[in-house]
C-alpha positions in Angstrom: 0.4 -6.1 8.9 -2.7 -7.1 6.6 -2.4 -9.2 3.0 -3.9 -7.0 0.6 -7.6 -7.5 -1.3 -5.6 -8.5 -4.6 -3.0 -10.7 -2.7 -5.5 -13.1 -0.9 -4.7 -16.0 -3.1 -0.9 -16.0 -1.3 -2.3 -15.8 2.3 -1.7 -19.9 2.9 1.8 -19.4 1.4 2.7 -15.8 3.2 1.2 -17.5 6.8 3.5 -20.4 6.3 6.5 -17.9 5.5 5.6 -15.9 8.6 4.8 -19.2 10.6 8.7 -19.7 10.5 9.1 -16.6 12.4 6.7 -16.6 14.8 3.4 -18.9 16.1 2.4 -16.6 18.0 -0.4 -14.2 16.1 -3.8 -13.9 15.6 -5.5 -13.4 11.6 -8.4 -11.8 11.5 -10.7 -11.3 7.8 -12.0 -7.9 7.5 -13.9 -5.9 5.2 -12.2 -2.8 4.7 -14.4 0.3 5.6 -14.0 4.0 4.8 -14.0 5.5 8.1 -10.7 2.8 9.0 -9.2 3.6 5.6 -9.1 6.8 6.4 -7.8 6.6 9.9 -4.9 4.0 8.5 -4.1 6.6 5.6 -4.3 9.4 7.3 -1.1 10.5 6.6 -1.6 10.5 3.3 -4.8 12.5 3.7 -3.0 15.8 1.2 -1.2 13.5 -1.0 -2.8 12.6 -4.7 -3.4 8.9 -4.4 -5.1 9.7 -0.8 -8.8 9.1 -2.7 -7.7 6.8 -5.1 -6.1 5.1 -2.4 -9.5 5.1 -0.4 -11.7 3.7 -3.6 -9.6 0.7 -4.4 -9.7 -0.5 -1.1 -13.5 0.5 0.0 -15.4 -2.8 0.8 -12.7 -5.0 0.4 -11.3 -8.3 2.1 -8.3 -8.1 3.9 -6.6 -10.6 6.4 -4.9 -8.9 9.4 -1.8 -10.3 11.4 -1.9 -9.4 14.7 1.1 -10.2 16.3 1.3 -10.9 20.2 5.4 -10.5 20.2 5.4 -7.5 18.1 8.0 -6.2 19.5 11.0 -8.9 19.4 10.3 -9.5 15.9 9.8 -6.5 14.7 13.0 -6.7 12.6 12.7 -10.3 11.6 9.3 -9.4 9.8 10.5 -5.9 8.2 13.1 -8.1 6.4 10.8 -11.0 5.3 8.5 -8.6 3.8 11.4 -6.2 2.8 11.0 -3.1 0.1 7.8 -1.3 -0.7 8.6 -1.2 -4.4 8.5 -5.0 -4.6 11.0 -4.1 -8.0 13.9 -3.6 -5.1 12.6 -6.5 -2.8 14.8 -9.2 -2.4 13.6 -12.8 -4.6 13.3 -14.8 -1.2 10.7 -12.0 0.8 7.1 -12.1 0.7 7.0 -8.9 -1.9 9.4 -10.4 -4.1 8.2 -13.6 -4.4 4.6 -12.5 -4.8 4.7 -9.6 -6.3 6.0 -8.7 -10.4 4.8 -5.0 -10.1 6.7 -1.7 -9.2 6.3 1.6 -7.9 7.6 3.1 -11.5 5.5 0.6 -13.5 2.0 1.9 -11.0 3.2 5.8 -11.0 3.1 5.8 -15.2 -0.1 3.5 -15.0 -1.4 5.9 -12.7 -2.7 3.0 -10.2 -2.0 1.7 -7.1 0.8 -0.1 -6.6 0.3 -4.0 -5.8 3.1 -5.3 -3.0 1.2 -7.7 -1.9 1.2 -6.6 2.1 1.0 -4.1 4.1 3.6 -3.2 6.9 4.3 -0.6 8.9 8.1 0.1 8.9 8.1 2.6 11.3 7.5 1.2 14.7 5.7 4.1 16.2 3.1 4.3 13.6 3.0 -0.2 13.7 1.7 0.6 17.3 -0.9 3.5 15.8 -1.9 0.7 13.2 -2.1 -2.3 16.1 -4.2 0.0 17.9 -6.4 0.8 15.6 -7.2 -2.8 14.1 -7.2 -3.9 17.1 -10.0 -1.6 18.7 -11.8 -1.6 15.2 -12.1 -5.5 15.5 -13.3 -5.0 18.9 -16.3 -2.9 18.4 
């Protein structure tokens, strides 16, 4: 999970949210490069957005949430951050609360949309995104 460039001003408020959840992780502050963009987006790689997608977040800060029980609260963080269109998140998660955009509102703007965190909800590719922070950090 990583707070977006554009969302930075929440990370005291999102760490507190996720701090009644779980202790147990470890933030990192990153500057996003290509070659990792394009590893994290890869399956995106044939889609339209893919370069758009790449631009807006080339040489950007990010904060990274690493956490070390993963895997017993996998759930409990899917539904604190909840919907990817933060139009259909639920007022108490971190993408309602944060976030006033929506996936409709970015597609007829033509723009990325702005939901304040990403999350993998997928569990296999979380483990594909751990990995790869993880040994990116670690270079």
């Amino acid at each position: 999970m990583f707070i977006k460039p554009n969302s930075l001003v929440y990370k005291d408020e999102i760490l507190s949210i996720l701090d009644n959840i779980s202790s147990r992780y470890i933030i990192y502050d990153m500057i996003y490069t290509k070659e990792l963009l394009e590893l994290l987006y890869n399956e995106h790689k044939n889609k339209r957005f893919f370069n758009k997608l790449i631009t807006y977040y080339l040489d950007k800060k990010i904060c990274v949430i690493l956490f070390n029980d993963k895997n017993k609260i996998f759930e409990k963080i899917k539904s604190i951050v909840w919907h990817k269109d933060p139009a259909l998140a639920h007022s108490n998660t971190i993408r309602g609360m944060f976030s006033n955009d929506s996936l409709a509102i970015a597609n007829k703007e033509n723009r990325i949309i702005n939901n304040v965190v990403h999350f993998q909800e997928n569990k296999n590719k979380m483990v594909y995104e751990i990995n790869l922070f993880e040994s990116y950090l670690h270079k």
